[in-house]
C-alpha positions as CSV (number, residue, x, y, z in Angstrom):
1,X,391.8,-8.4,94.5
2,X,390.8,-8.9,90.7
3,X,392.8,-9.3,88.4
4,X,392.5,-7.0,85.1
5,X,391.1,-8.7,82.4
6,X,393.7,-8.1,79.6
7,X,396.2,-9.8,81.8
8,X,393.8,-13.1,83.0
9,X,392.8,-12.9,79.6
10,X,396.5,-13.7,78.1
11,X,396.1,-17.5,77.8
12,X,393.0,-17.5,75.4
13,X,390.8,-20.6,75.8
14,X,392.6,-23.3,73.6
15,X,390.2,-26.4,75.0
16,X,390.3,-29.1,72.5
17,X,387.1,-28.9,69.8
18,X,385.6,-32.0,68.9
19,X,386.6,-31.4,65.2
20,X,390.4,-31.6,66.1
21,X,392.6,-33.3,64.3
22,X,395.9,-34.7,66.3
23,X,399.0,-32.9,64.9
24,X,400.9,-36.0,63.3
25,X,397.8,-36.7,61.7
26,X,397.3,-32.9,60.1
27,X,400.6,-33.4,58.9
28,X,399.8,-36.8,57.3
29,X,396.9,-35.8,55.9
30,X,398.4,-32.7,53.4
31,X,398.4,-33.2,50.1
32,X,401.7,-32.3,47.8
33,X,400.1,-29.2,46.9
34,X,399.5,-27.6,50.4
35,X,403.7,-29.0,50.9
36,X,404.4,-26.9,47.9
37,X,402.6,-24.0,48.9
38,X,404.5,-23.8,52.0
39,X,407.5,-24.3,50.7
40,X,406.6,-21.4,48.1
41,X,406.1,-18.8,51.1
42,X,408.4,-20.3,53.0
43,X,411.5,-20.1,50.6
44,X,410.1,-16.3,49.5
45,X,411.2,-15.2,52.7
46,X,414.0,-17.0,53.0
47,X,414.9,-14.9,50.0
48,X,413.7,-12.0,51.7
49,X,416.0,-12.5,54.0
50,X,419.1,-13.4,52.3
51,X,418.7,-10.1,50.0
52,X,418.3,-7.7,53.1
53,X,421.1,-9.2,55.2
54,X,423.3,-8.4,52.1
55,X,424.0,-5.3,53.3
56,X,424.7,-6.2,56.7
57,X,427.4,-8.4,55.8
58,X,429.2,-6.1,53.8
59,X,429.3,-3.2,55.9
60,X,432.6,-3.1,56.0
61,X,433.3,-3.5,52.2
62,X,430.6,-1.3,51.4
63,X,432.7,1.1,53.2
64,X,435.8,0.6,51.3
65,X,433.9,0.5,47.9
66,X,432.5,3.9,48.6
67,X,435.1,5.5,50.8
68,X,432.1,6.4,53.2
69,X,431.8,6.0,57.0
70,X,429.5,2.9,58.7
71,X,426.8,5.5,59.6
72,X,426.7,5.9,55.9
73,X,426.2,2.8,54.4
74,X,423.8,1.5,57.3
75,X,421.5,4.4,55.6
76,X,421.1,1.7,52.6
77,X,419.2,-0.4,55.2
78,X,417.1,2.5,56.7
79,X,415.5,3.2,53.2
80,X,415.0,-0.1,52.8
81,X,412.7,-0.7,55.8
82,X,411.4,2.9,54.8
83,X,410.3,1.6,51.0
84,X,409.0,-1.2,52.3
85,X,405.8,0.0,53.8
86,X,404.9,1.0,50.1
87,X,405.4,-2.3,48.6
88,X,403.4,-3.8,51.0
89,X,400.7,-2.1,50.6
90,X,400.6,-2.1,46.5
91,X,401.5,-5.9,46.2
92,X,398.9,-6.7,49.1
93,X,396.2,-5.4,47.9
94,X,396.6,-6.5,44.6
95,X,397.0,-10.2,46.4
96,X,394.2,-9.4,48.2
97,X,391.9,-8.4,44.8
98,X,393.5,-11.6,42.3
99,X,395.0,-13.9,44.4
100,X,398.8,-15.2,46.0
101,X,400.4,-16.5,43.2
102,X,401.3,-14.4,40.5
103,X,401.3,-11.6,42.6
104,X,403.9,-13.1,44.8
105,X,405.9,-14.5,41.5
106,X,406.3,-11.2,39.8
107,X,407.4,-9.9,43.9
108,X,410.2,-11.9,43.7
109,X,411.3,-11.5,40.2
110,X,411.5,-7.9,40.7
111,X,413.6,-8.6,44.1
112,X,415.5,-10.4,42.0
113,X,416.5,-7.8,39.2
114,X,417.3,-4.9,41.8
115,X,419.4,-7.2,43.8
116,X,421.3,-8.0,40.6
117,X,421.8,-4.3,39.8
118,X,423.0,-3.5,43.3
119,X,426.5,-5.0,42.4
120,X,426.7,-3.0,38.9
121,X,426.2,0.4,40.6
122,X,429.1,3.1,40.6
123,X,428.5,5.6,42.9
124,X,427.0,5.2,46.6
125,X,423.8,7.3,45.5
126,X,423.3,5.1,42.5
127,X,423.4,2.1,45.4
128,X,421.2,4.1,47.2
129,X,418.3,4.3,45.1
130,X,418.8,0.5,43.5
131,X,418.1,-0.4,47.6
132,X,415.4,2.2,48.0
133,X,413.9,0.6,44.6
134,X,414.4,-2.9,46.2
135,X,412.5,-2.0,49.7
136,X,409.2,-1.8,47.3
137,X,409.5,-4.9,45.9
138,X,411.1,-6.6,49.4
139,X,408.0,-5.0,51.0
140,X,405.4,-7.1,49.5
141,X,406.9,-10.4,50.2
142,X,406.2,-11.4,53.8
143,X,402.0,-10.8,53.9
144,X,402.0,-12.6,50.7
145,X,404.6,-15.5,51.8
146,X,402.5,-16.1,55.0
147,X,399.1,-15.6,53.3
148,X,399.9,-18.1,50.6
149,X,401.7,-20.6,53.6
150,X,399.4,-20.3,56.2
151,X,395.7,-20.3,54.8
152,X,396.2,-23.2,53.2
153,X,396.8,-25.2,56.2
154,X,394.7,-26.8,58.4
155,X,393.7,-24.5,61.1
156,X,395.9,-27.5,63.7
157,X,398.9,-26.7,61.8
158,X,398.6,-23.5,61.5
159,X,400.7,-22.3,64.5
160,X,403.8,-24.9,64.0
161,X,403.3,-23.1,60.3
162,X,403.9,-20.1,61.6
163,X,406.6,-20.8,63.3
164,X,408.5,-22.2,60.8
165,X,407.7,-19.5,58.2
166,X,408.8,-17.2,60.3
167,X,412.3,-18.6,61.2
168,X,413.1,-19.1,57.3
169,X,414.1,-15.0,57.9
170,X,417.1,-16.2,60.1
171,X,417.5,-19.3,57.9
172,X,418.0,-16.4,54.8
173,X,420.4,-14.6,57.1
174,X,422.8,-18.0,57.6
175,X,422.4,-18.9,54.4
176,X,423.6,-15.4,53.4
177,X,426.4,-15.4,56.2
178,X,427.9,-18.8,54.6
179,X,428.0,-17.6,51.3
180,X,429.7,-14.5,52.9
181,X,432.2,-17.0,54.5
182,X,432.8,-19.2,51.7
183,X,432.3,-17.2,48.0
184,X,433.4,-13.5,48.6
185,X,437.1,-14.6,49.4
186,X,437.3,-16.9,46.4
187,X,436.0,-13.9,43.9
188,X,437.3,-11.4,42.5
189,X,434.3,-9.4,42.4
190,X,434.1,-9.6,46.3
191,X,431.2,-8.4,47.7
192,X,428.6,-8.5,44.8
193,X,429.6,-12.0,44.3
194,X,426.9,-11.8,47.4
195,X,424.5,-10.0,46.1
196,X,424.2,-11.9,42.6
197,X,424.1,-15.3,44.2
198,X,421.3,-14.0,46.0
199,X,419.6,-12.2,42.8
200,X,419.6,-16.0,41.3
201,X,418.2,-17.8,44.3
202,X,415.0,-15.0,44.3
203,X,414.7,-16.7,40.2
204,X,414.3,-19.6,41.2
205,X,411.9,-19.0,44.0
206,X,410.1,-16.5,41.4
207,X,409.8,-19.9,39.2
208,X,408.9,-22.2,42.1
209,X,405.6,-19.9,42.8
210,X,405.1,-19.5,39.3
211,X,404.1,-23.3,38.6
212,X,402.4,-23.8,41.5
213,X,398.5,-23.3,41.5
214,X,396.7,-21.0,43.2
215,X,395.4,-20.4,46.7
216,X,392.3,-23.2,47.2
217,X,390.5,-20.3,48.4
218,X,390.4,-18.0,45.6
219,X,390.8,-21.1,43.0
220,X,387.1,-21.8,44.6
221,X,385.5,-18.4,44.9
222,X,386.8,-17.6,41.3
223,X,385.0,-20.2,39.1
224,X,382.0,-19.0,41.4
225,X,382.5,-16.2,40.4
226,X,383.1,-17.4,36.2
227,X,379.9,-19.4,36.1
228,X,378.0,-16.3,38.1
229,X,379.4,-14.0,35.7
230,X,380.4,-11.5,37.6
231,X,382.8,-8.9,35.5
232,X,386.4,-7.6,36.5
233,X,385.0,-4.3,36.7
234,X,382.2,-5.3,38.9
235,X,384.9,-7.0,41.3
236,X,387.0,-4.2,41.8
237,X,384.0,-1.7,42.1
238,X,383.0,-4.1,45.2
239,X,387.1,-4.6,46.6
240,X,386.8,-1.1,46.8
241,X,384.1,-0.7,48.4
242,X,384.8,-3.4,51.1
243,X,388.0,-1.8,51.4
244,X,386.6,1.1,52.9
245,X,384.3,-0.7,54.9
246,X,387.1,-2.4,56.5
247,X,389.1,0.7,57.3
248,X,386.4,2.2,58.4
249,X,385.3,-0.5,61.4
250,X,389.0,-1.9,61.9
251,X,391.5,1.6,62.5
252,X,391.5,1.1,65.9
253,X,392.6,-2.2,65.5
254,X,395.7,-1.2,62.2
255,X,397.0,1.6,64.6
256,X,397.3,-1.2,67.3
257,X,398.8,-3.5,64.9
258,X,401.5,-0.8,63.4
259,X,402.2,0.0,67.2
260,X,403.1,-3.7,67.7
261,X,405.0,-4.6,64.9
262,X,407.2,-1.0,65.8
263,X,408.3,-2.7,68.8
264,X,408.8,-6.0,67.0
265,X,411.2,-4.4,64.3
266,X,412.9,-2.2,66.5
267,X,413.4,-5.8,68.2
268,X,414.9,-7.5,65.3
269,X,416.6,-5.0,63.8
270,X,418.2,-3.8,67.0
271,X,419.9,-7.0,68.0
272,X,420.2,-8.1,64.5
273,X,421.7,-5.4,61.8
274,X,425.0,-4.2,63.9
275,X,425.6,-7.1,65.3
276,X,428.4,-8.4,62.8
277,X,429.8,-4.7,63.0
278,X,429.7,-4.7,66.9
279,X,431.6,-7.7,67.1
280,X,434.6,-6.2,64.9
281,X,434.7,-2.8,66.3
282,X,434.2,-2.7,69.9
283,X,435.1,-6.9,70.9
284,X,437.9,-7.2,67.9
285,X,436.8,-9.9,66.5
286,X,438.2,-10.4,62.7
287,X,435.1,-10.5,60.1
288,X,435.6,-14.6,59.9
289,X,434.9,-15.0,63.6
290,X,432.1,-11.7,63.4
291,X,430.1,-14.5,60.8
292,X,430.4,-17.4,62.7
293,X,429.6,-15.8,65.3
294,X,426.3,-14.8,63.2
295,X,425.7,-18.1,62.1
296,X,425.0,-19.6,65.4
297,X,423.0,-16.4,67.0
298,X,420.3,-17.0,63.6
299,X,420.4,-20.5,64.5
300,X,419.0,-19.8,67.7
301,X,416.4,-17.9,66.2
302,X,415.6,-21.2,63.6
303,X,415.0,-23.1,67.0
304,X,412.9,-20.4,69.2
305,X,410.8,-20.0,66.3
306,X,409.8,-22.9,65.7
307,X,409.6,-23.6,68.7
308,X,407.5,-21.1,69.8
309,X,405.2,-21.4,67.1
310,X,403.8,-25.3,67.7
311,X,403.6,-24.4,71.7
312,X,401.6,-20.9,71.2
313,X,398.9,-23.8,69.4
314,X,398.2,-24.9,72.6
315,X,399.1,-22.0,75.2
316,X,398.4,-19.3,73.2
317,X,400.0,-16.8,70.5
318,X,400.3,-13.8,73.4
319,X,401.5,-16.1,76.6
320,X,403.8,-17.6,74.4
321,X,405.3,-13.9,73.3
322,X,405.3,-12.7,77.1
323,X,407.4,-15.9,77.6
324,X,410.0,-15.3,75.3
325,X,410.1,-11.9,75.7
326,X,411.1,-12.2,79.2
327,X,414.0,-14.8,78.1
328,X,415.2,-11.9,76.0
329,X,415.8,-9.7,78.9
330,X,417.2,-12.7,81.0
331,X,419.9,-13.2,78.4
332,X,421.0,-9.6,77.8
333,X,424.4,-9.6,80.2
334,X,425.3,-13.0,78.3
335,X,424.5,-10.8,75.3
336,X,427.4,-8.1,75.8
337,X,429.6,-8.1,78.7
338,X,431.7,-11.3,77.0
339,X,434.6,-11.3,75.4
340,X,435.6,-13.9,73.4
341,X,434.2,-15.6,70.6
342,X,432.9,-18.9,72.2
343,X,431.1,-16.5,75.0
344,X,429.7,-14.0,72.7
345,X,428.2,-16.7,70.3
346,X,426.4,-18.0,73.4
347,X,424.8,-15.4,74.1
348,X,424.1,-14.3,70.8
349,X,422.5,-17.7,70.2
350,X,420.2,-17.0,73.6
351,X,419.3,-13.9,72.8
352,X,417.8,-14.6,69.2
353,X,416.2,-17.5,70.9
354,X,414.2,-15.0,72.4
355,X,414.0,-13.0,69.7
356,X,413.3,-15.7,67.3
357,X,410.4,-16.9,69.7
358,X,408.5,-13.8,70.1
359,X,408.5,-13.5,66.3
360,X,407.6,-17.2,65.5
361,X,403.8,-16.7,66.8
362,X,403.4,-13.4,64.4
363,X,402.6,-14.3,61.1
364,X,399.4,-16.5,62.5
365,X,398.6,-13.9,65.4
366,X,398.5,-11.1,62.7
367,X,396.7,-13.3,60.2
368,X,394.3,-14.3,62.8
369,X,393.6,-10.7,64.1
370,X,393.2,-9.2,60.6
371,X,390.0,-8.9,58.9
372,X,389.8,-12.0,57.1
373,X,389.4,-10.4,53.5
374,X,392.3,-8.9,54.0
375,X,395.2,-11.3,55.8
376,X,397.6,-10.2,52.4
377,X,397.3,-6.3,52.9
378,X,396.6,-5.7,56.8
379,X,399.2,-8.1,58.1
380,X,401.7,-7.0,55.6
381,X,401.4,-3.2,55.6
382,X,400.9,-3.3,59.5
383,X,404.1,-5.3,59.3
384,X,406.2,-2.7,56.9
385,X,404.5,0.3,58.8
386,X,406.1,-1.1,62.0
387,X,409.4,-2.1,60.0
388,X,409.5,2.3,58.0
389,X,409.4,3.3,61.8
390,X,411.8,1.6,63.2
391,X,414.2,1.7,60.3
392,X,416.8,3.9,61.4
393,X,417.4,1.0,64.2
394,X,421.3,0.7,63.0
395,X,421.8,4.0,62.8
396,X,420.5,5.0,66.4
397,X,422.8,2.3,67.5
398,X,425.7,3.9,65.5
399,X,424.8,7.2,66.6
400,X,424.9,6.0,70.5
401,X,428.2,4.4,69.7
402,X,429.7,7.4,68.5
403,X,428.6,9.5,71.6
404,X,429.8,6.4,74.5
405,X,433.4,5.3,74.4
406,X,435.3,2.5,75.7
407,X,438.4,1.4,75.4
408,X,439.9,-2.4,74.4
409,X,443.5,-3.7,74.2
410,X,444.9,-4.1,70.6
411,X,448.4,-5.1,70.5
412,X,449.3,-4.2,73.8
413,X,448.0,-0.4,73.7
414,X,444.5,0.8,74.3
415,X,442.5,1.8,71.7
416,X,439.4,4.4,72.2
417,X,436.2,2.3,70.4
418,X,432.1,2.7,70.0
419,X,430.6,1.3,73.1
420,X,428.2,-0.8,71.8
421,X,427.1,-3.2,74.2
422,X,426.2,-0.5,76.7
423,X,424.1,0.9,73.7
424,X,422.5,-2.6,72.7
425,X,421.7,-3.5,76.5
426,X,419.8,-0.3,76.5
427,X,418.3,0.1,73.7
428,X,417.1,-4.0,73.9
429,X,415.8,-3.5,77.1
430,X,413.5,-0.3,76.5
431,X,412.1,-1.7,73.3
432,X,411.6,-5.6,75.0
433,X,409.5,-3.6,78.0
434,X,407.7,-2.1,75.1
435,X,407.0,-5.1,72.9
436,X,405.7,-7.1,76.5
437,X,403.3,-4.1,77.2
438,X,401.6,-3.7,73.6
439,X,401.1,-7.4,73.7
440,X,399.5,-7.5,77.4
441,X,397.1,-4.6,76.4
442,X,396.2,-6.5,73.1
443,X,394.1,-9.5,72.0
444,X,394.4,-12.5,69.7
445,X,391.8,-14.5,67.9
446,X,393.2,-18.0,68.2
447,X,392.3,-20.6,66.1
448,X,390.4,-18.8,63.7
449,X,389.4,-20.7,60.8
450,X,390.0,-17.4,58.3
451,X,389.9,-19.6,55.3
452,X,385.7,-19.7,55.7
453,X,385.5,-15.8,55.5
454,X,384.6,-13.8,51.8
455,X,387.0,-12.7,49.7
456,X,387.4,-8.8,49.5
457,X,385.9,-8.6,46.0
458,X,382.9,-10.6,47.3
459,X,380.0,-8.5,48.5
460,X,380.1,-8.6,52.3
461,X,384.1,-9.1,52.6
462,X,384.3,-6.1,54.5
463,X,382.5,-7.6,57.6
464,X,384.5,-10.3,59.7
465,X,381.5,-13.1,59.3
466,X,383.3,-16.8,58.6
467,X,380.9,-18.6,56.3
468,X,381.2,-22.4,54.9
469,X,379.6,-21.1,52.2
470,X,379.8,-17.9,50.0
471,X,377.1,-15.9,49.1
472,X,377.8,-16.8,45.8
473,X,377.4,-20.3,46.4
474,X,374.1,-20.1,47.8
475,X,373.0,-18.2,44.9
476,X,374.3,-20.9,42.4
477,X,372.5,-23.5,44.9
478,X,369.2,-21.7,45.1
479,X,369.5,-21.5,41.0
480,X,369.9,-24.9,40.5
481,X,367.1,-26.2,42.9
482,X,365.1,-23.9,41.3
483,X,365.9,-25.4,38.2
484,X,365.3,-28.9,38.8
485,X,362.2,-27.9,40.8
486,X,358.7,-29.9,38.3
487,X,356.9,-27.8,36.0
């Protein structure tokens, strides 16, 4: 019997090339500025991170600041992730049309401000829109973090890259969870305490970006470009232009991706946001043991991911998904049935190994199957897209939690509570089953060396052609020759 191609197709063919470089030698061999660059996308969604989890962590407060219910306040996430689809397009495609850095810079600044204003609001629909205003700006960050980590990298690097990138989101949610644990209680101002520390650590990431150069890539094509002297407005006529080539030849391929990242998000989100909230109300946990609890689950996801990222270099980014997808359903029961803290932090810490692993191979598997004019906006948008459907994730939870019951002992009495882990085991395991079938059906383009392909405001950046040399360059070549040709 045959087997279907799109599953013996699943490990892609990763045979060595002659032009490989060993890994400890990539690694040797960057120079300070590609180390600062990927710091610079890695720490901008770190920060990414640490402002969304915000809210997560002060559920609970939020409540009491507000006098509203949990259903309530987990709305301030949901229009988040809905806001962020529209950042993510605006900021990629101006990444996309002038390059990573400023771009990315002025991203996090403006995180930065409406993080700061979220602790000055008054009223719960004044919170409400500061976080709707903050899921624009939060929505650009991670296609231009990755863009300006990833394709600067040697192409041998770039799946430990991606790993690592990806797991500074869970970094950003312990580093948030500690400053929960260890600044709120020693502040009058309580929660917001939270939520400024985090407005000033977006600053200084703003500022890192901001004196760093450029990406090589557009560094190169644009004093090409300068000597050529090509116009601004001629530029954008041809962005344009290529723009709609692209969507025109890849809209098979963006529904695919926006399908994908759905189940990713719905992934995250589901096992992620409630978690702290679960532990309080249906395992009675107090909020100190809810964070530590927290803590260790993220750090699961800071090992899977990294993980998971350097092995997907050699077995592939899909086999290496479908791997840690299954570990995710293999861990569920650890995941809720528990009761006490030492038991539920295990299996937290499984579980987001799983989760954490599956997500560690996406930043390079999106980059890598994205028209290569375009790895800021089509990874980035796809990513938000995914993120605006599946952003009522809490609130489904909440809502299943309200409709099951169970009971747990409180002082000797039973006490009627949300049953959660019924909800999460469910809810986990339908989306897992989903996230292991879109990425069986799909395909990856490992290896690809992206960083060869045009620019989109080069003429031909529509098409998917990696060159060594632009067309521009040619034209510059064939000029010179010409020039020095005898009279």
């Amino acid at each position: 019997m045959k087997v279907p191609y799109f599953i013996s197709s699943i490990k892609p063919n990763c045979n060595k090339r002659n032009n490989d470089i060993p890994l400890w030698e990539s690694l040797r061999d960057l120079t300070w500025v590609q180390w600062a660059q990927f710091f610079s996308g890695w720490l901008a969604w770190t920060c990414d991170a640490l402002d969304f989890f915000c809210v997560s962590l002060t559920i609970t407060d939020l409540e009491a600041q507000f006098n509203r219910s949990a259903y309530d306040i987990t709305t301030a996430i949901t229009v988040t992730l809905l806001f962020r689809s529209l950042g993510a397009f605006i900021f990629g495609i101006i990444s996309d049309r002038f390059g990573r850095k400023w771009p990315l810079a002025v991203n996090l600044v403006l995180c930065s401000i409406f993080q700061l204003c979220s602790g000055f609001v008054q009223t719960f629909h004044q919170f409400l829109a500061v976080r709707s205003l903050f899921g624009i700006a939060m929505g650009g960050i991670w296609g231009l973090a990755a863009a300006m980590a990833l394709e600067n990298l040697p192409v041998e690097l770039r799946g430990l890259g991606s790993g690592v990138i990806q797991l500074s989101y869970s970094l950003g949610c312990i580093i948030a969870a500690v400053i929960s644990l260890t600044l709120i209680p020693e502040t009058s101002t309580g929660w917001k305490s939270l939520f400024w520390c985090a407005s000033g650590i977006s600053l200084f990431a703003a500022t890192i970006t901001a004196l760093l150069p450029d990406s090589v890539v557009f560094l190169r094509v644009k004093a090409i470009e300068k000597e050529l002297g090509t116009t601004t407005v001629k530029k954008t006529k041809i962005f344009l232009r290529q723009t709609k080539i692209m969507l025109g030849r890849h809209w098979l391929l963006c529904i695919y991706s926006i399908m994908l990242m759905t189940g990713f998000n719905f992934l995250s989100h589901g096992s992620q946001d409630l978690y702290p909230t679960y532990l309080q109300s249906t395992k009675n946990l107090s909020a100190h043991d809810a964070i530590i609890a927290t803590i260790i689950g993220h750090c699961g996801a800071v090992v899977g991911g990294s993980l998971s990222g350097l092995i997907s270099q050699y077995i592939g980014r899909r086999l290496t998904i479908v791997i840690s997808v299954f570990l995710i359903g293999a861990f569920i029961p650890l995941w809720i049935l528990p009761s006490r803290l030492g038991a539920l932090a295990a299996g937290f810490f499984c579980m987001q190994l799983g989760v954490g692993g599956a997500w560690g191979v996406i930043p390079i598997h999106l980059a890598e199957m994205s028209p290569p004019a375009f790895r800021a906006t089509f990874p980035g948008v796809s990513y938000q897209v995914g993120n605006m459907v599946s952003s009522a994730s809490a609130q489904l939870v909440t809502v299943g939690g309200d409709h099951f019951k169970t009971f747990i002992e409180v002082n000797g009495r039973k006490v009627v509570v949300p049953d959660y882990p019924t909800v999460l085991g469910i809810f986990i395991g339908v989306v897992s089953t989903f996230v292991l079938f879109m990425t069986i059906v799909g395909h990856e383009n490992h290896s690809a060396h992206f960083e060869k392909a045009k620019l989109a405001f080069e003429e031909g950046g529509g098409n998917d052609e990696f060159e060594t040399a632009t067309s521009q360059e040619k034209t510059l070549k064939s000029r010179g020759d010409r020039e020095h040709e005898p009279t």
